[in-house]
C-alpha positions as CSV (number, residue, x, y, z in Angstrom):
1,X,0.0,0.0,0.0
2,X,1.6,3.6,-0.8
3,X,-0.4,4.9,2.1
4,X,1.9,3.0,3.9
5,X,5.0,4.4,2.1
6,X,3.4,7.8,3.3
7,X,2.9,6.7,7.0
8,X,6.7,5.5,6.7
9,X,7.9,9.2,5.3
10,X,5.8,10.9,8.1
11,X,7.6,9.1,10.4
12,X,11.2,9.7,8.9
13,X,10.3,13.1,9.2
14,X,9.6,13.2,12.5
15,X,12.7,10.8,13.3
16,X,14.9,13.9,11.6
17,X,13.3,16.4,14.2
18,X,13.9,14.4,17.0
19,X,17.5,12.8,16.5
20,X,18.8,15.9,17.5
21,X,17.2,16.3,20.6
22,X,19.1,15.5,24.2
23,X,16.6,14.0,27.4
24,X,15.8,17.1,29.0
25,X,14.6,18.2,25.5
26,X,12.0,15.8,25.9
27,X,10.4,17.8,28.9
28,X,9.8,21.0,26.4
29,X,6.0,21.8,27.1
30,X,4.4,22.0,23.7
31,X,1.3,24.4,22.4
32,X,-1.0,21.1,22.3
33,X,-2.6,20.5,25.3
34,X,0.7,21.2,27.7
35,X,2.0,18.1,26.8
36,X,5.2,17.5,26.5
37,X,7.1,15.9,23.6
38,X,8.0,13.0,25.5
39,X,3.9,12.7,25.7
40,X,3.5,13.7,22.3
41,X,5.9,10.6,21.3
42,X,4.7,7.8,24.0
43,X,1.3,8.5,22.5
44,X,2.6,8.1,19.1
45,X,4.6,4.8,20.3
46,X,1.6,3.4,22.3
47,X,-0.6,3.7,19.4
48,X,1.6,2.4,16.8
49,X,1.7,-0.6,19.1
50,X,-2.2,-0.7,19.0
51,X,-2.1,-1.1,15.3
52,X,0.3,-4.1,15.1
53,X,-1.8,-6.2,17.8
54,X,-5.3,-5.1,16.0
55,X,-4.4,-6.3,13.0
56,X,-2.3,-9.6,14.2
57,X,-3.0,-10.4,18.3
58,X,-6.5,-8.8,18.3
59,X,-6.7,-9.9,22.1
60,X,-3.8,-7.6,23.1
61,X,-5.5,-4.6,21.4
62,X,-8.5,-5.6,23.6
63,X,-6.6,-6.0,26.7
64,X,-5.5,-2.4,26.1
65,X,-8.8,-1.1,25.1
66,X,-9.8,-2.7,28.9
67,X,-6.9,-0.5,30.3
68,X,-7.8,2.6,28.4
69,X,-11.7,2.5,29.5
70,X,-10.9,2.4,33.1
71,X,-8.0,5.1,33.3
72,X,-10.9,7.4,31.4
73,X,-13.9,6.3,33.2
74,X,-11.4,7.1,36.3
75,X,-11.6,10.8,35.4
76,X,-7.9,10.3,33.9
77,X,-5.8,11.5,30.7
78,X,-4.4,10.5,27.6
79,X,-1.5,11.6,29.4
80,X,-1.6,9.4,32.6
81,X,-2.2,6.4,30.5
82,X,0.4,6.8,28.4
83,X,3.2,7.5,31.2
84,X,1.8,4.8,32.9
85,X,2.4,2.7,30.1
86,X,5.7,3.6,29.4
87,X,6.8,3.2,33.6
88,X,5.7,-0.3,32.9
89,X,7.9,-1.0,30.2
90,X,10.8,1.1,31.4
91,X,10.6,3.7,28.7
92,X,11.7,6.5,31.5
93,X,14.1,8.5,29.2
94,X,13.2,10.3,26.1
95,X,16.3,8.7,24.8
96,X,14.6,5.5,25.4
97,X,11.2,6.5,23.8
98,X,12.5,7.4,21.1
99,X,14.8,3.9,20.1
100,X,11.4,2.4,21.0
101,X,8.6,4.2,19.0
102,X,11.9,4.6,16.0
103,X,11.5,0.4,16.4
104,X,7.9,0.4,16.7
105,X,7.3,2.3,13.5
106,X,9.5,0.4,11.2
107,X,6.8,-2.6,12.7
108,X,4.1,-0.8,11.5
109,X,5.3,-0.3,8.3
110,X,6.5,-4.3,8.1
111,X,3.2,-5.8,9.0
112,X,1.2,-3.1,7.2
113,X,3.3,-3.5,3.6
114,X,2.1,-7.5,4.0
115,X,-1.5,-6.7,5.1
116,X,-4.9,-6.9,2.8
117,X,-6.3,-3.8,2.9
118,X,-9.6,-4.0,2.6
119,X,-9.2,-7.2,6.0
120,X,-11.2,-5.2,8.9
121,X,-9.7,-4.6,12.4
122,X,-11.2,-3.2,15.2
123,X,-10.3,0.3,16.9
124,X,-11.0,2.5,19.8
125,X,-14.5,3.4,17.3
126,X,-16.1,1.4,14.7
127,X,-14.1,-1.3,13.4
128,X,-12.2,-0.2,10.0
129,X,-10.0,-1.5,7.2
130,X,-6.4,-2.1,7.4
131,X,-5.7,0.9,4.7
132,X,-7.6,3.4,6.8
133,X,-6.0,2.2,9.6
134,X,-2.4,2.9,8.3
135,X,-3.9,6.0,6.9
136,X,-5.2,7.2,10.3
137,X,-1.6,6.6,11.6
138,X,-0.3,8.7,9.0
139,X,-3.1,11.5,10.3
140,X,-2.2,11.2,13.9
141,X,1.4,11.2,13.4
142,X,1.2,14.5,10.9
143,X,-0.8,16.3,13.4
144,X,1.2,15.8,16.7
145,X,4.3,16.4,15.0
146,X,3.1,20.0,14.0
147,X,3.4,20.8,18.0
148,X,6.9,19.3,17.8
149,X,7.9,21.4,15.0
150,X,6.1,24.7,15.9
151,X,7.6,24.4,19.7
152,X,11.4,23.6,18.3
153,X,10.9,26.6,15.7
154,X,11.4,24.6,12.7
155,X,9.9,24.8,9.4
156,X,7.9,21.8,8.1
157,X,8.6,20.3,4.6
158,X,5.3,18.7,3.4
159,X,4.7,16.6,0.0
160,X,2.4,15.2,-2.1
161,X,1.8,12.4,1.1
162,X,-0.3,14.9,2.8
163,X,-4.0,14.3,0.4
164,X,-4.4,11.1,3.1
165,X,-4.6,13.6,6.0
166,X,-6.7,16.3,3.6
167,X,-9.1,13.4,2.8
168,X,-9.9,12.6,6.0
169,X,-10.6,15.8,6.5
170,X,-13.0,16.0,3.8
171,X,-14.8,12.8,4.0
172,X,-15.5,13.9,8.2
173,X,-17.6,16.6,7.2
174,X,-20.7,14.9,8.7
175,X,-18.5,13.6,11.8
176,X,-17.7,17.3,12.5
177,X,-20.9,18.1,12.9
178,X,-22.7,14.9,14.5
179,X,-20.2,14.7,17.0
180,X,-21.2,17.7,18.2
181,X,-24.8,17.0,18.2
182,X,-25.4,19.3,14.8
183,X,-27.1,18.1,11.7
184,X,-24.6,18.2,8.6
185,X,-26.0,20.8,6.9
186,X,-26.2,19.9,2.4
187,X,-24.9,20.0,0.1
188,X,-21.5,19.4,1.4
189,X,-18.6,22.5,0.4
190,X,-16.2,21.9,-2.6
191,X,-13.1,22.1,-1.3
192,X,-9.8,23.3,-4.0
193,X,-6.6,22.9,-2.5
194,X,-3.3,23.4,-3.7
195,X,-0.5,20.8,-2.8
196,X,3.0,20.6,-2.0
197,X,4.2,20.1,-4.9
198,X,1.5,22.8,-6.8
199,X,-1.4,20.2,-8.0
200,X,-4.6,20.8,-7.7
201,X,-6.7,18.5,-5.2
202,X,-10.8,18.8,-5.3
203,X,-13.4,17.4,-3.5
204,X,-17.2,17.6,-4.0
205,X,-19.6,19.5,-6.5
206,X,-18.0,23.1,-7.5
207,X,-19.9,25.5,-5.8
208,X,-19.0,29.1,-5.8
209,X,-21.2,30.5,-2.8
210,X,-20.0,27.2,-0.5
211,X,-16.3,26.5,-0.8
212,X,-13.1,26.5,0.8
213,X,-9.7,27.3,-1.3
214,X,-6.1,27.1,-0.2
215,X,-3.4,25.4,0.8
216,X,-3.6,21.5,1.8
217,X,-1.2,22.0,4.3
218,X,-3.4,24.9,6.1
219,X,-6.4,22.8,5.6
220,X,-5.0,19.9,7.3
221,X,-3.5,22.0,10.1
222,X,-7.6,23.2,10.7
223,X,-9.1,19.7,10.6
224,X,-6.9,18.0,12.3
225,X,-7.2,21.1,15.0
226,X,-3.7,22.0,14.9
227,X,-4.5,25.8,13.4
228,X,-7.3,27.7,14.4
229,X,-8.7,28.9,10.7
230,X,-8.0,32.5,11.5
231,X,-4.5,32.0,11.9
232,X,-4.7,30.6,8.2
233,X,-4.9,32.3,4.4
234,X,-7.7,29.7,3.6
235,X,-10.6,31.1,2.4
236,X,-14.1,30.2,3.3
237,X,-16.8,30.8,0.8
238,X,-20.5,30.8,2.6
239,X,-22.3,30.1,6.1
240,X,-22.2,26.2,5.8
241,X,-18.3,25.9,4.5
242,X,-17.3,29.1,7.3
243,X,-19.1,27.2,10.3
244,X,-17.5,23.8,9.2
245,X,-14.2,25.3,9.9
246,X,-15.2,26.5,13.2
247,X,-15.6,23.2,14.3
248,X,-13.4,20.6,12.0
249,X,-12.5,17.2,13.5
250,X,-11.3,14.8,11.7
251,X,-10.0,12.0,14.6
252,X,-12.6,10.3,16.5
253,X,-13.1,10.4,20.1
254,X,-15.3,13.1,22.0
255,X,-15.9,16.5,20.9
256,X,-13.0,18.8,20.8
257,X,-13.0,22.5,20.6
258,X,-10.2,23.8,18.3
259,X,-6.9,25.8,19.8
260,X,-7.9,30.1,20.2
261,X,-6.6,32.1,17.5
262,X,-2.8,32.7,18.2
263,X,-2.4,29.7,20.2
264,X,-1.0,27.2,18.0
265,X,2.0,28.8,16.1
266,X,6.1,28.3,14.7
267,X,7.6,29.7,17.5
268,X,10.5,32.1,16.2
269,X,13.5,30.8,17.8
């Protein structure tokens, strides 16, 4: 599958960034969330993991679905989970994280190459195939780096890879809205982006009075909740395609409100 190539490349990306970095690095507080990049990359590491045992040792993905109900119905956080998690295998160094999760990818990418595409495998939602699966990896690994990247000052170099994440951006329209107890209002907004390399990318019925136009790269950054639209130059033709924007959310989970306007940024180092 090339979406797994992509994952692959999103990950080498990040594995650039962070092969510089020394163990109290690894403490920074990032824009997302105050956590930290060592949380950024257990979560990364812990749900790479998850993918392998879904799609071959489906009891071990349920064991940790077990373990990831009760830390939330306990009131707790992603990020007590995933410390937890790494105490108990000893990852207690960023050093260390990072050897695993840099292990842990290159397993992905081994079992995924192999894998049917179209098998299902279950998840923390409705079950899904294997190619969405790697392509949701892909998603979630693009989006938490951006905090890596922003909070290290460093300028992201996106390609063509990038229309898996501006899909799933596009094809959650309706999620966006459901999960926050809206109706998806019709018909859904052409979207016209422009991509790394300078293609054209379009999804839906052209539509002059309900579109968005811009860059793929600032499109993803909104849906995946990484920008704030207003700290973007995408343009947002009409009430339906505006209040989309507003409330983009492409991952699954609970509802999440999107960072103010200033507070996810580069910052100039």
């Amino acid at each position: 599958m090339q979406e797994t190539v992509d994952f692959e490349n999103e990950c080498k990306a990040l594995e650039a960034l962070l092969i510089k970095l020394e163990d109290p690095d690894y403490n920074t507080e990032t824009q997302f969330k105050t956590w930290t990049i060592f949380d950024i990359l257990a979560h990364l590491h812990l749900w790479n993991m998850a993918a392998i045992w879904t799609l071959n040792e489906p009891h071990k993905f349920d064991q940790l679905m077990v373990e990831v109900i009760k830390v939330f119905q306990g009131g707790q956080t992603h990020q007590k989970l995933q410390k937890e998690w790494c105490k108990k295998l000893k990852l207690n160094s960023g050093e260390c994280l990072f050897h695993a999760w840099q292990n842990g990818y290159k397993q992905v990418v081994e079992h995924f190459m192999v894998a049917n595409p179209q098998k299902r495998v279950k998840w923390g939602g409705p079950d899904m195939s294997v190619k969405s699966c790697i392509i949701a990896r892909q998603m979630e690994t693009w989006a938490h780096s951006q905090a890596i990247f922003d909070i290290l000052g460093m300028n992201r170099v996106n390609t063509d890879g990038l229309k898996n994440v501006a899909h799933i951006g596009v094809t959650t329209y309706s999620w966006s809205f459901r999960v926050k107890k809206l109706t998806p209002p019709n018909p859904k907004p052409y979207v016209r982006l422009t991509s790394p390399s300078g293609k054209i990318w379009e999804w839906n019925e052209p539509q002059n009075n309900n579109k968005i136009t811009g860059l793929a790269e600032e499109f993803s950054q909104v849906v995946t909740q990484c920008r704030n639209i207003k700290d973007t130059n995408l343009k947002c033709y009409g009430h339906t395609a505006s209040t989309w924007m507003t409330i983009a959310q492409c991952f699954a989970g609970v509802s999440e409100v999107p960072p103010a306007k200033g507070s996810r940024n580069k910052i100039n180092k």
